[in-house]
N, C-alpha and C positions, 0 to 999 in steps of 0.2 A: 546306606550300607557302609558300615568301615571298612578300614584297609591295615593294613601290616606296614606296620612302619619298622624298616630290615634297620639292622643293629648298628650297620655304620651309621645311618643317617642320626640316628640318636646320640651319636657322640662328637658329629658335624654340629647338633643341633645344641650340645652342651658346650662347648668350646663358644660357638659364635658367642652367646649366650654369656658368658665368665667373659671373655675380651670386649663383651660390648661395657660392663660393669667398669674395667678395670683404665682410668685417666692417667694421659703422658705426664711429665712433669714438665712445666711450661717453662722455657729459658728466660730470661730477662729482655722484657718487650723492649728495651731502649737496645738491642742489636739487631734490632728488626731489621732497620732499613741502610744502617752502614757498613759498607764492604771496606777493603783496604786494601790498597795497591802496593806493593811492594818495590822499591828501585833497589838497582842493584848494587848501590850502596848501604842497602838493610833500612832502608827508611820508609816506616810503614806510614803510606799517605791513607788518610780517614776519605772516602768514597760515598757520597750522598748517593744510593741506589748504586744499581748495577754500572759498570762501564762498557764501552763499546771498544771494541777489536776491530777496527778498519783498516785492511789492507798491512800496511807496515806501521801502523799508528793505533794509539790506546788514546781513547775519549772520554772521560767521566767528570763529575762534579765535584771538584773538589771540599771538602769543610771548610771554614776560615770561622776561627771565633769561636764563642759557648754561649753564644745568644741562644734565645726563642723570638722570633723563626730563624734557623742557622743561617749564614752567609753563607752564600756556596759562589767557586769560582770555575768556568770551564777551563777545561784542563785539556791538551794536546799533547801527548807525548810521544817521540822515538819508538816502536814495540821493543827493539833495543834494550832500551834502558828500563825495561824490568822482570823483576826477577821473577817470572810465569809460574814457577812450577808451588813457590809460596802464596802469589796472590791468586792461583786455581783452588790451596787446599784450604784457605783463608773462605776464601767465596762460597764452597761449597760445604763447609761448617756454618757460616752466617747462614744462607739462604736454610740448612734443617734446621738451625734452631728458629729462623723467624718461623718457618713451616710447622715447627711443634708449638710457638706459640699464640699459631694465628687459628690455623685452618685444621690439625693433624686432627682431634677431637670430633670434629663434625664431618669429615672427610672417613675416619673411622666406623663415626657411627652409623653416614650413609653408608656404608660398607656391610656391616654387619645386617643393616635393617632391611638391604635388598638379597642377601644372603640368605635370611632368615627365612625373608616373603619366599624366595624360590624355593627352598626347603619343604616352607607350609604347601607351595603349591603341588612338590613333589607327594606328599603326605596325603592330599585330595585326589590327585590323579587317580583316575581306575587302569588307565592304558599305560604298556609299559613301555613304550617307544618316546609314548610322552613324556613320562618321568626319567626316562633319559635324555631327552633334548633339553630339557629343564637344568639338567644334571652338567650336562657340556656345556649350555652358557654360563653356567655360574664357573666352573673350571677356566673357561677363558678372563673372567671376569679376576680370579683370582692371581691368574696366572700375570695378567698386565700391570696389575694393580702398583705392587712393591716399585717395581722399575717407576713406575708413576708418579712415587710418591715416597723417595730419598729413601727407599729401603726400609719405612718405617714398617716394623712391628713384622719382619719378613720374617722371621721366626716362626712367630704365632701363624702366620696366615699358607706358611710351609706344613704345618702339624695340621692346619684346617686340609691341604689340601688332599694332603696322605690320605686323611678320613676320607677324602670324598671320592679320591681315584679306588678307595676300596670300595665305598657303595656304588660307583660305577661300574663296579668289575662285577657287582653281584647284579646289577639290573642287566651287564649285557647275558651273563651266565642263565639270567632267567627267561632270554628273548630266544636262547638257542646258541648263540656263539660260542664257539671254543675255542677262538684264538685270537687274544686282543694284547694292545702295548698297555704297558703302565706310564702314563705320561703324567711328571711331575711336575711343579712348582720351581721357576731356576730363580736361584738364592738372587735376592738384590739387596747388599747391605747397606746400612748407613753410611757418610760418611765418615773419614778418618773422623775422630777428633783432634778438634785444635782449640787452644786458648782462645777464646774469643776478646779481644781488648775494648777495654770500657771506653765510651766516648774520648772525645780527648775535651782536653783543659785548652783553655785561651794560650796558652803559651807554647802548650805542643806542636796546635793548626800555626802560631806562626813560625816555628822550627822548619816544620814541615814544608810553608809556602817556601821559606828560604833553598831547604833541599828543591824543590819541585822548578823554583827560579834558575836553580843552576843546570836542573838537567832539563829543560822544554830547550826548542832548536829555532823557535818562534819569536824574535825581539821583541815583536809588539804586544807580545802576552809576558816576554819574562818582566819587561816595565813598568805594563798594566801591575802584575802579579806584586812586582818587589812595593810599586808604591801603594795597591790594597796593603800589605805587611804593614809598611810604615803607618799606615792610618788606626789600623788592627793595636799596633805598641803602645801608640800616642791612646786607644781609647782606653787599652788594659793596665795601664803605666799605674795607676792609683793600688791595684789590688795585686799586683808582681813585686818581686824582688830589686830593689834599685839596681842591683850590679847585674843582672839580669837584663832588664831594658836598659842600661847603659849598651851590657853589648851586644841586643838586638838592635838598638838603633845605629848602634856603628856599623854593623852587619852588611845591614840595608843602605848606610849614606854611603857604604865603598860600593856595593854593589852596582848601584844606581852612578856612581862616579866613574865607575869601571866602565859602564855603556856605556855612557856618554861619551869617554873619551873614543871611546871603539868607534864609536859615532861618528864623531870630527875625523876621525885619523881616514875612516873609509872615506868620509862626503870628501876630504883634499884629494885624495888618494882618485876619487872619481873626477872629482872637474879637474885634473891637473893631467890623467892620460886621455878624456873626452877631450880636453886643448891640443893636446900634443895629436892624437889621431884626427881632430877638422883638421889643423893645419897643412898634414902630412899629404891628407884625402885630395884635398883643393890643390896640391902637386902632384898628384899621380902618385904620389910615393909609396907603392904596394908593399915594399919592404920595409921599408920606416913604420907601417902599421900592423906589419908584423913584430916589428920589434918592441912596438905597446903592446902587444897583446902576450910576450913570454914577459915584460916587464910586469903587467899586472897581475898574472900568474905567482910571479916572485915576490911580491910586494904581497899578495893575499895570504902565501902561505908564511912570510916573516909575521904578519899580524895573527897567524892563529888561524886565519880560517876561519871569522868569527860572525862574516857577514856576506852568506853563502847567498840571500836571496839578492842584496845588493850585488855581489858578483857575476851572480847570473845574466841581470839586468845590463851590467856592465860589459860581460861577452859580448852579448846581443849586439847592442850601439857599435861595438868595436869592430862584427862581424860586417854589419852593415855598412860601418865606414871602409873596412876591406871591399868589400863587393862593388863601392861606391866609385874607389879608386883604383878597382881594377877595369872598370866599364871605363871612365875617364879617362886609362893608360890608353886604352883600346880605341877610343874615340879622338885622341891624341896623336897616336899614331896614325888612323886613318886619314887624317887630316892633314898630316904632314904628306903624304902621298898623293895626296889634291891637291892642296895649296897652289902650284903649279898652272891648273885645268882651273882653278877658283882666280887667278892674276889674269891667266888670259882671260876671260867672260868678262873680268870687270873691267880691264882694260878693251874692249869692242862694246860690251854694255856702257862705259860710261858716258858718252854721247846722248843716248838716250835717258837716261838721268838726270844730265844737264839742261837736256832740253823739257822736261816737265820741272826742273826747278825754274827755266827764265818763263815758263806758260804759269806758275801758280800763281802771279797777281792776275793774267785773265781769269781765268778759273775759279778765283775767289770772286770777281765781280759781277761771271756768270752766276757762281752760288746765291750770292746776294741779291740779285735779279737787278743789279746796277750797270749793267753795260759790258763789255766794253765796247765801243763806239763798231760800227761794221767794216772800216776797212780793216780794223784791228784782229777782226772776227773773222775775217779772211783769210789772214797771215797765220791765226793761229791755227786754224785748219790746216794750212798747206803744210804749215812744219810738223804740225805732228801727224798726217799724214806718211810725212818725208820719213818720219821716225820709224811710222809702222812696218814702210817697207824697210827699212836697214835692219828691225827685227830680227824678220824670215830671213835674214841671211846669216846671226849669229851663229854660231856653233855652241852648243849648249851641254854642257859635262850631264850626264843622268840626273844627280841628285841634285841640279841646280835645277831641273825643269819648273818646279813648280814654284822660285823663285820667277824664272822668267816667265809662265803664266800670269806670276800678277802682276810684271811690267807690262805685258800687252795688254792687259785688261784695263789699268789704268791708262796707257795710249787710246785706246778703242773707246771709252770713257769720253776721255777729252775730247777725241775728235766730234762723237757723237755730242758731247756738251755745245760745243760751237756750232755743228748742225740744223741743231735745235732750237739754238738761239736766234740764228739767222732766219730759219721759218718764223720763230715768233715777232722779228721785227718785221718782216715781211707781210704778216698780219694783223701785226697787234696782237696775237691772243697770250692773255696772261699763261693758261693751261699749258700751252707750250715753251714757257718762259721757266716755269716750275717743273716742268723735266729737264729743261737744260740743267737748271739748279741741282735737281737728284745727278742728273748724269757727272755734272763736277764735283759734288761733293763726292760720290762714289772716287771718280781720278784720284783726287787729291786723297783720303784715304789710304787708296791702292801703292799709290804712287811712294806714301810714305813708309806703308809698312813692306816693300821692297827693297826698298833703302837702309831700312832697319835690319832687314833681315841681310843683305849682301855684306854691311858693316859686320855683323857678327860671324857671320862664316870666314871675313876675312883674317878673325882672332884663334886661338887657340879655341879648343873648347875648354868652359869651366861647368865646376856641378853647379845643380839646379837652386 
Protein backbone atom coordinates (compact mmCIF):
# COMPACT_ATOMS: atom_id res chain seq x y z
CA UNK A 1 0.00 0.00 0.00
CA UNK A 2 1.43 3.58 -0.51
CA UNK A 3 1.80 6.42 1.63
CA UNK A 4 1.54 10.39 1.26
CA UNK A 5 4.49 11.79 1.23
CA UNK A 6 3.52 15.50 3.20
CA UNK A 7 5.02 18.51 1.15
CA UNK A 8 7.81 19.27 3.40
CA UNK A 9 9.43 16.12 3.17
CA UNK A 10 9.60 16.67 -0.66
CA UNK A 11 11.48 19.70 -0.49
CA UNK A 12 13.79 18.17 2.41
CA UNK A 13 14.08 15.62 -0.20
CA UNK A 14 14.99 18.20 -3.30
CA UNK A 15 17.40 20.28 -1.54
CA UNK A 16 19.44 17.08 -0.15
CA UNK A 17 19.18 15.96 -3.66
CA UNK A 18 20.79 19.57 -5.51
CA UNK A 19 23.53 19.77 -2.53
CA UNK A 20 24.57 16.42 -3.02
CA UNK A 21 25.24 17.34 -6.95
CA UNK A 22 26.77 20.61 -6.21
CA UNK A 23 31.30 20.13 -5.32
CA UNK A 24 33.34 22.67 -2.91
CA UNK A 25 36.19 24.16 -4.75
CA UNK A 26 39.26 22.27 -3.39
CA UNK A 27 42.20 24.96 -2.03
CA UNK A 28 45.62 24.17 -2.87
CA UNK A 29 46.55 20.59 -1.54
CA UNK A 30 50.27 21.91 -0.82
CA UNK A 31 48.44 24.03 2.44
CA UNK A 32 47.28 20.95 3.55
CA UNK A 33 49.53 20.18 6.09
CA UNK A 34 51.50 23.66 7.15
CA UNK A 35 50.32 25.99 9.76
CA UNK A 36 52.38 29.18 10.79
CA UNK A 37 53.30 30.40 14.09
CA UNK A 38 53.48 33.70 14.31
CA UNK A 39 56.21 35.67 16.85
CA UNK A 40 55.69 38.76 18.15
CA UNK A 41 57.85 40.27 15.99
CA UNK A 42 55.57 39.48 12.83
CA UNK A 43 57.57 36.60 11.70
CA UNK A 44 55.67 34.09 10.27
CA UNK A 45 57.37 30.69 11.31
CA UNK A 46 56.23 27.76 8.51
CA UNK A 47 54.80 24.80 11.04
CA UNK A 48 55.11 21.11 9.69
CA UNK A 49 51.35 19.99 11.15
CA UNK A 50 49.82 21.25 14.09
CA UNK A 51 51.72 22.66 17.20
CA UNK A 52 51.28 21.90 20.72
CA UNK A 53 50.26 24.53 23.61
CA UNK A 54 51.93 23.07 26.82
CA UNK A 55 51.51 24.86 29.72
CA UNK A 56 53.53 28.13 29.22
CA UNK A 57 55.45 26.76 26.12
CA UNK A 58 54.55 26.32 22.26
CA UNK A 59 55.98 22.99 20.60
CA UNK A 60 55.98 22.38 16.79
CA UNK A 61 58.10 21.39 13.91
CA UNK A 62 59.61 23.62 12.47
CA UNK A 63 60.36 23.79 8.28
CA UNK A 64 64.12 24.18 7.44
CA UNK A 65 64.81 24.17 3.59
CA UNK A 66 62.49 23.31 0.26
CA UNK A 67 63.65 19.87 -0.02
CA UNK A 68 61.52 16.68 -0.53
CA UNK A 69 61.15 15.15 2.30
CA UNK A 70 61.34 18.76 4.13
CA UNK A 71 63.79 19.16 7.07
CA UNK A 72 61.97 19.80 10.05
CA UNK A 73 63.45 21.18 13.24
CA UNK A 74 61.66 20.85 16.86
CA UNK A 75 60.97 23.91 18.16
CA UNK A 76 60.34 25.06 21.89
CA UNK A 77 59.25 28.31 22.44
CA UNK A 78 58.15 31.05 25.37
CA UNK A 79 54.03 30.92 24.86
CA UNK A 80 55.22 34.55 25.36
CA UNK A 81 56.56 35.15 22.38
CA UNK A 82 53.82 34.69 20.11
CA UNK A 83 51.49 36.38 18.78
CA UNK A 84 48.27 33.94 19.48
CA UNK A 85 45.59 35.70 18.27
CA UNK A 86 47.30 35.49 14.43
CA UNK A 87 48.75 32.21 14.58
CA UNK A 88 44.77 31.00 15.96
CA UNK A 89 43.15 32.74 12.84
CA UNK A 90 46.10 31.40 10.47
CA UNK A 91 45.44 27.67 11.91
CA UNK A 92 42.05 27.71 11.64
CA UNK A 93 41.96 29.00 7.84
CA UNK A 94 44.71 26.11 6.96
CA UNK A 95 43.07 23.31 8.87
CA UNK A 96 39.27 24.31 6.43
CA UNK A 97 41.03 24.54 3.63
CA UNK A 98 42.98 21.34 4.04
CA UNK A 99 39.42 20.02 5.21
CA UNK A 100 37.69 21.28 1.78
CA UNK A 101 40.50 19.68 0.08
CA UNK A 102 40.84 16.42 1.67
CA UNK A 103 37.69 15.07 3.36
CA UNK A 104 34.62 18.09 2.92
CA UNK A 105 33.27 16.14 -0.40
CA UNK A 106 32.81 12.72 1.07
CA UNK A 107 32.02 13.92 4.37
CA UNK A 108 29.13 15.87 2.55
CA UNK A 109 28.08 13.12 0.65
CA UNK A 110 27.94 10.82 3.54
CA UNK A 111 25.72 13.37 4.75
CA UNK A 112 23.37 13.81 2.37
CA UNK A 113 23.26 9.79 1.57
CA UNK A 114 22.20 9.09 5.32
CA UNK A 115 19.76 12.05 5.05
CA UNK A 116 18.25 10.70 2.15
CA UNK A 117 18.06 6.88 3.38
CA UNK A 118 16.16 8.36 6.60
CA UNK A 119 13.83 10.36 4.38
CA UNK A 120 13.25 7.12 2.03
CA UNK A 121 12.58 5.42 5.43
CA UNK A 122 10.33 8.06 6.58
CA UNK A 123 8.31 7.74 2.98
CA UNK A 124 7.95 3.71 3.78
CA UNK A 125 6.88 4.14 7.33
CA UNK A 126 2.98 3.37 7.76
CA UNK A 127 3.24 4.52 11.76
CA UNK A 128 3.40 7.92 12.50
CA UNK A 129 5.35 7.91 15.66
CA UNK A 130 7.95 6.22 13.62
CA UNK A 131 8.24 8.54 11.00
CA UNK A 132 8.79 11.00 13.66
CA UNK A 133 11.54 9.27 15.39
CA UNK A 134 13.09 9.01 12.09
CA UNK A 135 12.41 12.63 11.66
CA UNK A 136 14.43 13.57 15.28
CA UNK A 137 17.42 11.77 14.58
CA UNK A 138 18.02 13.08 11.47
CA UNK A 139 17.36 16.89 13.05
CA UNK A 140 20.10 15.93 15.65
CA UNK A 141 22.21 14.52 13.01
CA UNK A 142 21.90 17.92 11.21
CA UNK A 143 22.05 19.98 14.08
CA UNK A 144 25.72 18.59 15.13
CA UNK A 145 26.98 18.23 11.83
CA UNK A 146 28.15 22.24 10.80
CA UNK A 147 29.94 22.72 14.43
CA UNK A 148 31.63 19.37 13.21
CA UNK A 149 32.68 20.19 10.29
CA UNK A 150 34.41 24.16 10.13
CA UNK A 151 30.88 25.38 9.41
CA UNK A 152 30.97 23.93 5.98
CA UNK A 153 27.97 24.58 3.80
CA UNK A 154 25.90 25.70 7.25
CA UNK A 155 23.91 27.54 4.95
CA UNK A 156 22.61 24.90 2.98
CA UNK A 157 22.22 22.55 5.70
CA UNK A 158 20.14 25.56 7.87
CA UNK A 159 17.56 25.82 4.78
CA UNK A 160 17.66 21.67 5.00
CA UNK A 161 16.67 22.14 8.53
CA UNK A 162 13.76 24.73 8.32
CA UNK A 163 12.22 22.12 5.84
CA UNK A 164 12.49 19.50 8.26
CA UNK A 165 11.46 21.31 11.66
CA UNK A 166 8.24 22.00 9.15
CA UNK A 167 7.58 18.40 8.27
CA UNK A 168 8.18 17.72 11.90
CA UNK A 169 5.61 20.14 12.94
CA UNK A 170 3.13 18.33 10.51
CA UNK A 171 3.74 14.62 11.69
CA UNK A 172 3.43 15.90 15.43
CA UNK A 173 0.12 17.95 14.19
CA UNK A 174 -1.08 14.56 12.79
CA UNK A 175 -0.20 12.38 16.08
CA UNK A 176 -2.56 14.89 18.11
CA UNK A 177 -0.19 17.52 19.50
CA UNK A 178 -0.94 20.90 19.78
CA UNK A 179 1.75 22.46 21.23
CA UNK A 180 5.30 21.84 20.26
CA UNK A 181 8.79 24.23 20.04
CA UNK A 182 10.41 24.99 16.72
CA UNK A 183 13.82 23.82 17.31
CA UNK A 184 16.34 25.10 14.68
CA UNK A 185 19.57 24.58 13.26
CA UNK A 186 22.44 27.04 15.30
CA UNK A 187 24.49 28.68 12.62
CA UNK A 188 28.16 27.33 12.62
CA UNK A 189 30.16 29.56 10.13
CA UNK A 190 33.30 29.08 8.37
CA UNK A 191 36.28 30.36 9.39
CA UNK A 192 37.40 33.97 9.10
CA UNK A 193 39.37 34.14 5.91
CA UNK A 194 42.84 34.63 5.83
CA UNK A 195 45.64 34.53 3.23
CA UNK A 196 46.86 31.38 3.23
CA UNK A 197 50.97 31.77 2.34
CA UNK A 198 52.48 29.59 -0.01
CA UNK A 199 55.19 27.27 1.26
CA UNK A 200 58.21 29.02 1.71
CA UNK A 201 61.44 29.12 -0.31
CA UNK A 202 65.02 28.03 1.06
CA UNK A 203 65.90 31.33 2.11
CA UNK A 204 62.65 32.30 3.97
CA UNK A 205 63.10 28.83 6.42
CA UNK A 206 66.50 30.15 6.96
CA UNK A 207 65.22 33.91 7.78
CA UNK A 208 63.00 32.40 9.76
CA UNK A 209 65.37 29.76 11.84
CA UNK A 210 67.47 33.05 12.54
CA UNK A 211 64.13 34.82 13.95
CA UNK A 212 63.22 31.52 15.82
CA UNK A 213 67.32 31.28 17.19
CA UNK A 214 66.82 34.60 18.77
CA UNK A 215 63.66 34.07 20.48
CA UNK A 216 63.87 30.14 21.89
CA UNK A 217 65.07 30.61 25.87
CA UNK A 218 66.86 27.02 25.33
CA UNK A 219 70.89 27.41 24.36
CA UNK A 220 71.20 24.02 23.43
CA UNK A 221 68.46 24.22 20.70
CA UNK A 222 69.26 28.02 19.84
CA UNK A 223 73.15 26.29 18.61
CA UNK A 224 71.80 23.21 17.48
CA UNK A 225 69.27 25.64 15.54
CA UNK A 226 71.89 28.54 14.27
CA UNK A 227 74.34 25.69 13.20
CA UNK A 228 71.35 23.64 11.19
CA UNK A 229 71.10 27.45 9.48
CA UNK A 230 74.64 27.52 8.56
CA UNK A 231 74.51 24.21 6.98
CA UNK A 232 70.93 25.12 5.32
CA UNK A 233 73.29 28.50 3.44
CA UNK A 234 76.26 26.61 2.76
CA UNK A 235 73.85 23.80 0.89
CA UNK A 236 71.43 26.74 -0.82
CA UNK A 237 74.65 29.24 -1.54
CA UNK A 238 74.71 28.05 -5.47
CA UNK A 239 70.87 28.90 -6.30
CA UNK A 240 70.65 32.40 -3.75
CA UNK A 241 71.74 35.79 -4.27
CA UNK A 242 75.60 36.36 -3.21
CA UNK A 243 74.96 39.31 -1.16
CA UNK A 244 72.38 37.51 0.39
CA UNK A 245 74.35 34.44 1.65
CA UNK A 246 77.00 36.86 2.26
CA UNK A 247 74.76 38.12 5.08
CA UNK A 248 73.24 35.07 6.14
CA UNK A 249 76.29 33.78 6.80
CA UNK A 250 77.59 36.72 8.87
CA UNK A 251 74.12 36.48 10.43
CA UNK A 252 74.89 33.16 11.77
CA UNK A 253 78.98 33.35 12.39
CA UNK A 254 78.07 36.49 15.02
CA UNK A 255 75.36 34.65 16.36
CA UNK A 256 77.13 31.68 17.00
CA UNK A 257 80.19 34.06 18.39
CA UNK A 258 77.73 35.77 20.48
CA UNK A 259 77.11 32.21 22.52
CA UNK A 260 80.05 31.32 22.63
CA UNK A 261 81.34 34.16 24.18
CA UNK A 262 78.09 34.24 26.60
CA UNK A 263 79.51 30.92 27.16
CA UNK A 264 82.99 31.51 28.52
CA UNK A 265 81.89 34.79 30.31
CA UNK A 266 79.13 32.46 32.46
CA UNK A 267 81.61 29.07 32.66
CA UNK A 268 84.52 32.08 34.52
CA UNK A 269 81.86 33.59 35.90
CA UNK A 270 80.86 30.04 37.58
CA UNK A 271 84.14 28.34 38.66
CA UNK A 272 85.47 31.73 39.81
CA UNK A 273 82.40 32.29 42.66
CA UNK A 274 82.09 28.00 43.14
CA UNK A 275 86.16 28.97 44.26
CA UNK A 276 85.35 31.89 46.28
CA UNK A 277 82.04 29.93 48.04
CA UNK A 278 84.42 26.22 48.89
CA UNK A 279 86.97 28.42 50.28
CA UNK A 280 84.71 30.69 52.38
CA UNK A 281 82.51 27.20 53.32
CA UNK A 282 85.72 25.27 54.59
CA UNK A 283 85.78 28.62 57.05
CA UNK A 284 82.52 28.76 58.35
CA UNK A 285 82.21 31.84 56.61
CA UNK A 286 78.22 32.21 56.31
CA UNK A 287 78.53 35.79 55.36
CA UNK A 288 81.24 35.74 52.94
CA UNK A 289 78.79 33.15 51.08
CA UNK A 290 76.31 35.29 51.17
CA UNK A 291 78.21 37.76 49.74
CA UNK A 292 78.75 35.36 46.43
CA UNK A 293 75.54 34.87 46.14
CA UNK A 294 74.27 39.06 45.73
CA UNK A 295 77.61 39.00 43.69
CA UNK A 296 76.41 36.33 41.31
CA UNK A 297 73.12 37.86 41.14
CA UNK A 298 74.85 41.10 40.07
CA UNK A 299 77.31 39.61 37.78
CA UNK A 300 74.17 37.72 35.91
CA UNK A 301 72.12 40.58 35.52
CA UNK A 302 75.33 43.00 33.97
CA UNK A 303 75.58 39.84 31.43
CA UNK A 304 71.90 40.06 30.41
CA UNK A 305 70.53 37.19 32.06
CA UNK A 306 71.47 35.10 29.34
CA UNK A 307 72.08 31.89 31.10
CA UNK A 308 69.12 31.40 33.24
CA UNK A 309 69.52 27.44 33.42
CA UNK A 310 73.37 27.75 34.25
CA UNK A 311 72.30 30.32 36.94
CA UNK A 312 69.95 28.26 38.39
CA UNK A 313 72.49 25.45 38.74
CA UNK A 314 74.69 27.87 40.18
CA UNK A 315 72.14 29.12 43.05
CA UNK A 316 71.82 25.61 43.92
CA UNK A 317 75.73 24.71 44.55
CA UNK A 318 75.88 28.26 46.26
CA UNK A 319 72.80 27.22 48.47
CA UNK A 320 74.43 24.17 49.44
CA UNK A 321 77.74 25.68 50.23
CA UNK A 322 75.56 28.06 52.62
CA UNK A 323 73.91 25.24 54.36
CA UNK A 324 77.28 23.60 54.39
CA UNK A 325 78.88 26.36 56.24
CA UNK A 326 76.24 27.05 58.36
CA UNK A 327 76.11 23.38 59.88
CA UNK A 328 80.13 23.88 60.18
CA UNK A 329 79.61 27.37 62.11
CA UNK A 330 77.40 25.24 64.25
CA UNK A 331 79.66 22.30 64.78
CA UNK A 332 82.32 24.85 65.43
CA UNK A 333 80.92 26.42 67.79
CA UNK A 334 79.82 23.44 69.74
CA UNK A 335 83.12 22.29 69.85
CA UNK A 336 84.55 25.10 71.16
CA UNK A 337 82.31 24.69 74.27
CA UNK A 338 83.94 21.09 74.62
CA UNK A 339 87.17 21.39 73.78
CA UNK A 340 87.61 21.78 77.47
CA UNK A 341 85.72 18.30 78.59
CA UNK A 342 87.54 16.76 75.22
CA UNK A 343 91.54 18.14 77.06
CA UNK A 344 90.42 16.69 80.27
CA UNK A 345 89.41 12.91 78.79
CA UNK A 346 92.47 12.90 76.79
CA UNK A 347 94.68 14.00 79.38
CA UNK A 348 93.32 10.84 82.03
CA UNK A 349 92.63 8.69 78.72
CA UNK A 350 96.24 9.16 77.58
CA UNK A 351 97.90 6.58 79.76
CA UNK A 352 95.79 4.16 78.41
CA UNK A 353 96.72 4.77 74.96
CA UNK A 354 100.17 4.57 75.82
CA UNK A 355 99.91 1.59 77.17
CA UNK A 356 98.30 -0.26 73.98
CA UNK A 357 100.96 1.50 71.95
CA UNK A 358 104.15 -0.12 74.13
CA UNK A 359 101.70 -3.68 74.02
CA UNK A 360 101.34 -3.48 70.04
CA UNK A 361 104.70 -5.29 69.25
CA UNK A 362 103.12 -8.17 71.81
CA UNK A 363 100.07 -8.20 70.01
CA UNK A 364 101.51 -8.19 66.57
CA UNK A 365 103.32 -11.35 67.54
CA UNK A 366 100.23 -12.76 69.19
CA UNK A 367 98.51 -12.04 65.63
CA UNK A 368 101.20 -13.80 63.80
CA UNK A 369 100.96 -16.86 66.14
CA UNK A 370 104.92 -16.03 66.80
CA UNK A 371 105.17 -15.77 70.52
CA UNK A 372 105.75 -13.71 72.62
CA UNK A 373 107.66 -15.81 74.95
CA UNK A 374 105.32 -16.61 78.51
CA UNK A 375 106.82 -14.44 81.05
CA UNK A 376 106.22 -11.79 78.43
CA UNK A 377 102.63 -12.99 78.24
CA UNK A 378 102.22 -12.34 81.81
CA UNK A 379 103.36 -8.85 81.89
CA UNK A 380 101.20 -8.15 79.13
CA UNK A 381 98.27 -9.28 80.83
CA UNK A 382 98.79 -7.58 84.10
CA UNK A 383 99.21 -4.18 82.40
CA UNK A 384 96.52 -4.19 80.41
CA UNK A 385 94.46 -5.49 82.94
CA UNK A 386 96.03 -2.48 85.19
CA UNK A 387 94.53 -0.34 82.20
CA UNK A 388 91.18 -1.84 82.22
CA UNK A 389 90.62 -0.92 85.80
CA UNK A 390 91.81 2.89 85.54
CA UNK A 391 89.12 2.87 82.61
CA UNK A 392 86.08 2.61 85.07
CA UNK A 393 87.32 5.32 86.75
CA UNK A 394 87.61 7.99 83.68
CA UNK A 395 85.09 10.47 83.70
CA UNK A 396 83.79 10.47 80.26
CA UNK A 397 82.01 13.83 78.38
CA UNK A 398 78.42 12.14 76.71
CA UNK A 399 79.68 12.38 73.27
CA UNK A 400 82.92 10.93 73.93
CA UNK A 401 81.31 7.65 75.10
CA UNK A 402 81.35 5.76 72.24
CA UNK A 403 85.03 6.99 71.65
CA UNK A 404 85.73 5.32 74.90
CA UNK A 405 83.76 2.09 74.20
CA UNK A 406 86.13 1.30 71.57
CA UNK A 407 89.15 1.95 73.93
CA UNK A 408 87.87 -0.64 76.31
CA UNK A 409 87.07 -2.95 73.78
CA UNK A 410 90.44 -3.00 72.40
CA UNK A 411 91.76 -3.26 76.30
CA UNK A 412 89.34 -6.34 76.69
CA UNK A 413 90.82 -7.52 73.23
CA UNK A 414 94.25 -7.51 74.34
CA UNK A 415 93.76 -8.91 77.46
CA UNK A 416 91.75 -11.75 76.13
CA UNK A 417 94.50 -12.07 73.23
CA UNK A 418 97.08 -13.03 76.04
CA UNK A 419 94.58 -15.23 77.78
CA UNK A 420 94.43 -17.26 75.11
CA UNK A 421 97.65 -17.45 74.16
CA UNK A 422 98.83 -18.60 77.43
CA UNK A 423 96.03 -21.57 77.22
CA UNK A 424 97.45 -22.32 73.96
CA UNK A 425 100.90 -22.81 75.14
CA UNK A 426 99.67 -24.57 77.95
CA UNK A 427 98.50 -27.01 75.54
CA UNK A 428 99.75 -26.88 72.45
CA UNK A 429 96.52 -26.33 70.66
CA UNK A 430 97.07 -24.35 67.47
CA UNK A 431 92.84 -23.55 67.58
CA UNK A 432 93.50 -21.73 70.51
CA UNK A 433 96.50 -19.95 69.31
CA UNK A 434 94.33 -18.56 66.16
CA UNK A 435 91.90 -16.98 68.51
CA UNK A 436 94.33 -15.33 70.37
CA UNK A 437 95.39 -14.01 66.86
CA UNK A 438 91.50 -12.82 66.03
CA UNK A 439 91.53 -11.47 69.52
CA UNK A 440 94.73 -9.22 68.76
CA UNK A 441 94.12 -8.31 65.63
CA UNK A 442 90.63 -7.13 66.68
CA UNK A 443 92.87 -4.77 69.74
CA UNK A 444 94.99 -3.51 67.41
CA UNK A 445 92.24 -2.35 65.09
CA UNK A 446 90.23 -0.94 67.86
CA UNK A 447 93.02 0.50 69.45
CA UNK A 448 93.76 2.42 66.31
CA UNK A 449 90.77 3.76 65.25
CA UNK A 450 90.41 5.26 68.83
CA UNK A 451 93.19 7.03 68.39
CA UNK A 452 92.22 8.20 65.17
CA UNK A 453 89.14 9.33 66.20
CA UNK A 454 90.43 11.17 69.76
CA UNK A 455 93.06 13.06 67.30
CA UNK A 456 90.34 14.40 65.21
CA UNK A 457 87.86 15.74 68.03
CA UNK A 458 90.90 17.25 69.39
CA UNK A 459 90.82 19.75 65.87
CA UNK A 460 88.41 21.87 64.86
CA UNK A 461 85.66 20.40 62.86
CA UNK A 462 86.15 20.58 58.95
CA UNK A 463 83.43 19.71 56.05
CA UNK A 464 83.31 16.41 54.81
Amino acid sequence: MGCRVPRAWRGVLLIVVWMASVRSVRADEAQATILRVFLTDGTAVASFGEYARIGDRIVFSMLLGAGSPPRLQLVNLPASAIDWASTSRYADAARYAHYLATRSDADYASLTNEVAKALNQIALASDTHAKLDVAMRVRRLLAAWPAEHFGYRAGNIQEMAMLLEEAISELRASTGERQFALNLVATAEPPSTVMLLPSPTASETIEQGLAVAKTTDIIAERVSLLQTVATLVDEAAATLPGAWVTWARESVRQALEIEASIERQYGQLVRRLLGLANGRAARADVRGIESVVRAARRADARLGGKRPDQMAALMVELDQRLDAARRLRLARDQWTLNIDQYRAYRRDALPLFEQLDRTRADLEQIRSLAGPDVETLESLLRRLQASLARAGGIRVPIDLQGLHATLVSALHLGANAARLRQAAARSASLPQAWDASAAAAGSLMLSGRARSELDRLMRPPELP
